[in-house]
N, C-alpha and C positions, 0 to 999 in steps of 0.2 A: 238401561231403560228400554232400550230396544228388543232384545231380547223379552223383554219380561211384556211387553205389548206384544208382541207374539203370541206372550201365551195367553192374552185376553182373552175371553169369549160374547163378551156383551162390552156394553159401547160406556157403562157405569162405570165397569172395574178396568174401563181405557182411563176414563177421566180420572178418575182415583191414584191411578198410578203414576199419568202426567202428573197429578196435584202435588203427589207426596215428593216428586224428584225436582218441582217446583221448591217445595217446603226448602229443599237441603241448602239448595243452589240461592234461594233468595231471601229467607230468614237463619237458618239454623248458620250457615257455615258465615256469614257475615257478624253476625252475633257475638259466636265463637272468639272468630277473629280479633274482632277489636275490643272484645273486653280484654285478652290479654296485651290489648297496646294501652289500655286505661290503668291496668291495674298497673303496669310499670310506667307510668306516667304519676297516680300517684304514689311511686315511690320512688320517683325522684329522674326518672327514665323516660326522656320525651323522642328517643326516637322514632316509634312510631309515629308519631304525630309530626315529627319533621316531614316525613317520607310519604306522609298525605294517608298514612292510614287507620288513622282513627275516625272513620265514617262508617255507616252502614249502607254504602252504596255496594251492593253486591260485585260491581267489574272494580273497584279494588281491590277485590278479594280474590277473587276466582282465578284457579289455574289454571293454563291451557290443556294442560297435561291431564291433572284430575278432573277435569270438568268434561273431557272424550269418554275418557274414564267410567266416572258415573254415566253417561248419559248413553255409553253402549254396553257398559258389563255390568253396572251396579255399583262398581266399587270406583270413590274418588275422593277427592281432597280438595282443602283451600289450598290461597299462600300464605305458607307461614306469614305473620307479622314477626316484622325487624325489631328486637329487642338486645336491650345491650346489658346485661345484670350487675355490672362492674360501673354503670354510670347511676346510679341506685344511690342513693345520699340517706336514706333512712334506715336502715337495714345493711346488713353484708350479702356480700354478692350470692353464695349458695341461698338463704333468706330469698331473697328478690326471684330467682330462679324458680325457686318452687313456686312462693304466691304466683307470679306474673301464668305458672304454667295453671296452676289450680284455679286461676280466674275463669280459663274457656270452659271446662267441664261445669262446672257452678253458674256460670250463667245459663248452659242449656238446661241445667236442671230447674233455673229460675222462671227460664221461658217455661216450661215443661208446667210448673206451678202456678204461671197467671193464665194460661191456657184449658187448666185443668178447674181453673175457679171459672173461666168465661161456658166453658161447656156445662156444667154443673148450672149456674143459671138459667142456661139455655133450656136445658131441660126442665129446672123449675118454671118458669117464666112463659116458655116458647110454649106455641100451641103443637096441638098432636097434630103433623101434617109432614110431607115426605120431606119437604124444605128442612123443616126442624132434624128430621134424621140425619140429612146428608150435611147438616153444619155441623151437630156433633160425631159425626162419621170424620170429617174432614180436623175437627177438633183435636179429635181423638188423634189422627194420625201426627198431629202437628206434636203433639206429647213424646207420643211413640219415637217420631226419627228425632227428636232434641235428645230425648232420654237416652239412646240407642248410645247417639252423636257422644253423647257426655261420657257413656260408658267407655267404647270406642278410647276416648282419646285417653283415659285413664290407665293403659298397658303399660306397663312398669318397664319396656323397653322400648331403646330409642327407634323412630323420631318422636313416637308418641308424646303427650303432654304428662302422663304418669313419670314417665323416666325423668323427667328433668325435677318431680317431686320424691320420686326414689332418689337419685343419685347426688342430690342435693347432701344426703346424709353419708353419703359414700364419700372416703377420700381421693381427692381429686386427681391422683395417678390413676384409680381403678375407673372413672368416670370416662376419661379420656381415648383408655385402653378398649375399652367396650364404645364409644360411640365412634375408633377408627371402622367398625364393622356395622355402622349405621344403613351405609344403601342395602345390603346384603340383608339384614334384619329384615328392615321393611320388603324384599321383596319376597321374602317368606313368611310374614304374617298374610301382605296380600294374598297370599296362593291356599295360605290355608284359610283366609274370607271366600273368597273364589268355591273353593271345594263343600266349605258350610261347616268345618269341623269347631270353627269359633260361635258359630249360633249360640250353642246350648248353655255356656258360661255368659256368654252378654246376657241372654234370652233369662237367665236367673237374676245378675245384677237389674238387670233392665223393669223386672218385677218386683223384686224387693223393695226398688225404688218408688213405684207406681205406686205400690201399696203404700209406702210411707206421705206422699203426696193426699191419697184418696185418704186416709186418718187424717191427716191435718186440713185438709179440706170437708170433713164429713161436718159440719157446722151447716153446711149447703144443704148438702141433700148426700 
C-alpha cells in the first residue's frame, strides 16, 4: 500500500486506495477465513472453533507476516484457519478437505454477490450526487478485491485453497510429494504476483465472473 500511495496524485485516489486495502484486511480476508472453520464445523470438524476462530473479528485472522506484506508491497495473506479433515464424521477425509477448502473462495464470491445487489440499488434508488458515486465506487471495489481474493486462492497449487480441491482427487503419495516443496512454491508464485505476470489470467477469471454476477443480478438494473 505504501508504495502504491506514492503513486497518488490527488487526495481521492489516496482515499480509495486506503479503502480498498482496508476492504482485504477487515472484510474479505476474515470472511474467507472462517467460512472455512464453518464449513468443517459442519462436517463434523470443530477445530477451528476450539482455537477461537470461527469469528469475524479481523486480529484473529491476521498475519503478522502477510499483513507488512500487503500493507507495504501489496501482496499479503491471513492465517490460515486450523482444520483437521480426518476429524470430519460426514464425509471422508479427502471429501472434507476439498469442501472445507472450496468454502473460502465461495464465500468471497458470495460477498462479491450481496455487494453487487447493494450497489445496483444504490444506483436505482440513490440520488445523482458525488456521495452516490463514491459509494458505488467504493461498492464496486469491495466486489472487485473479494472477486480477485476468491480467484487468488483457487491456484491449483499449494498452499493455495485450489490445491487442497485438486489434490483431494490425487492419490495421497502424489499429494504429499508435492506439498514437501510447499514454502518454495509459494515463494515463486509470490515473485511472479510481485512482477504482475499472474494479472492477466486472474484479471480474465475475475471477469468472467463479474459478468456472471451482473446476469444474475440484472433483475435490478
Amino acid at each position: 500500500m505504501l508504495f502504491d500511495l506514492f503513486k497518488c496524485t490527488d487526495v481521492v485516489t489516496a482515499v480509495i486506495t486506503v479503502f480498498s486495502y482496508l476492504v482485504i484486511l477487515l472484510i474479505a480476508f476474515p470472511i474467507h477465513e472462517c467460512s472455512h472453520g464453518y464449513a468443517a464445523k459442519l462436517l463434523g470438524d470443530d477445530t477451528a472453533e476450539e482455537q477461537g476462530r470461527l469469528t469475524l473479528n479481523p486480529i484473529s485472522h491476521l498475519d503478522p507476516m502477510g499483513t507488512i506484506g500487503l500493507l507495504v508491497f501489496g501482496i499479503g495473506w491471513a492465517k490460515p484457519v486450523p482444520v483437521q479433515p480426518r476429524r470430519a464424521r460426514k464425509v471422508s477425509q479427502k471429501t472434507a478437505m476439498a469442501l472445507t477448502a472450496a468454502a473460502g473462495p465461495l464465500s468471497n464470491v458470495i460477498v462479491s454477490l450481496i455487494f453487487m445487489i447493494i450497489m445496483k440499488l444504490v444506483i436505482v434508488f440513490g440520488e445523482t450526487s458525488t456521495t452516490t458515486l463514491y459509494l458505488v465506487l467504493a461498492f464496486q471495489m469491495v466486489i472487485n478485491i473479494n472477486l480477485n481474493l476468491g480467484v487468488f486462492n483457487l491456484l491449483p497449487i499449494p498452499p493455495f485453497d485450489g490445491s487442497r480441491i485438486f489434490f483431494a482427487f490425487l492419490p495421497t503419495k502424489y499429494y504429499f510429494a508435492i506439498m514437501r516443496y510447499e514454502r518454495f512454491i509459494m515463494m515463486a508464485v509470490l515473485l511472479l504476483l510481485y512482477t504482475g505476470i499472474l494479472s492477466i489470467p486472474f484479471s480474465i477469471v475475475s471477469n468472467l465472473i463479474y459478468t456472471g454476477l451482473d446476469f444474475i443480478t440484472s433483475f435490478i438494473c
